[in-house]
C-alpha positions in Angstrom: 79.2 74.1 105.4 80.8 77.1 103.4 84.2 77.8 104.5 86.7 80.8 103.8 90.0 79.5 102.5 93.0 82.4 102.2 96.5 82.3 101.3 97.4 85.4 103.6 100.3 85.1 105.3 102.3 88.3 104.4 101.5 92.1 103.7 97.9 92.1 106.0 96.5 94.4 108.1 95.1 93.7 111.8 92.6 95.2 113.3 89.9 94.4 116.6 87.1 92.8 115.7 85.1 95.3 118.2 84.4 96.8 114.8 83.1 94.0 113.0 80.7 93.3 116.1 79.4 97.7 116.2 75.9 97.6 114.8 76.2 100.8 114.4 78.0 100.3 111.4 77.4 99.8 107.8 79.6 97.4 106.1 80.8 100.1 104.2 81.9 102.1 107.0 83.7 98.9 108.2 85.4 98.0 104.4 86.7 101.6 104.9 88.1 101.3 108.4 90.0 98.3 107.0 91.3 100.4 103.8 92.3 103.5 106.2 94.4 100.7 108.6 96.3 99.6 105.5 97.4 103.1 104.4 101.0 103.8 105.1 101.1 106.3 107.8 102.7 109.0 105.5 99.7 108.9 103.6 97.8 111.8 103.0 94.4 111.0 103.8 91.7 113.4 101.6 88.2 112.2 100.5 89.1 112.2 96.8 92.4 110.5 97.7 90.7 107.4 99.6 87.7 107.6 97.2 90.8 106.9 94.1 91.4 103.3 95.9 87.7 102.1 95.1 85.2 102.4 92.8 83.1 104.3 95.9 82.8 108.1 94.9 83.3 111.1 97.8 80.3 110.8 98.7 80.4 107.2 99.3 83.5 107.1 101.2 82.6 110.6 102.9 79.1 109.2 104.4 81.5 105.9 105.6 83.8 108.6 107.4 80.9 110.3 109.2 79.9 106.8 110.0 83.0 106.2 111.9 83.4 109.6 113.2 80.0 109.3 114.8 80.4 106.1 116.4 84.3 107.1 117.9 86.3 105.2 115.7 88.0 107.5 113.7 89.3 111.4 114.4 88.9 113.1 111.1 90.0 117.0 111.0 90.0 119.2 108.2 
């Protein structure tokens, strides 16, 4: 049996798992729900900013935030 094994214990984000278990979803669209959660909240959240944090270009990361716009999770104005 293949098991996880972490050492996190400090500086982690929490989330629901509701998220992990929305077929709706791409894993993509989940990686980036998980990356938005861990943002301080001061940050300024921009496609080209979030796409900086990955090797995912804007139109990567912006067809994972219409993903999650979509399906509720996430309130994006422009």
């Amino acid at each position: 049996m293949n098991r996880l094994k972490h050492g996190v214990d400090k500086d982690f984000t929490v989330t629901t798992n509701k998220i992990f278990h929305d077929k709706r979803l791409s894993l993509k669209a989940k990686g980036l729900w998980v990356q938005l959660l861990s943002l301080d909240e001061g940050w300024n959240f921009s496609v080209g900013g979030i796409a900086k944090l990955s090797k995912d270009g804007r139109d990567a990361v912006q067809s994972a935030i219409d993903e999650l716009v979509g399906c509720g999770w996430l309130k994006w104005e422009h």
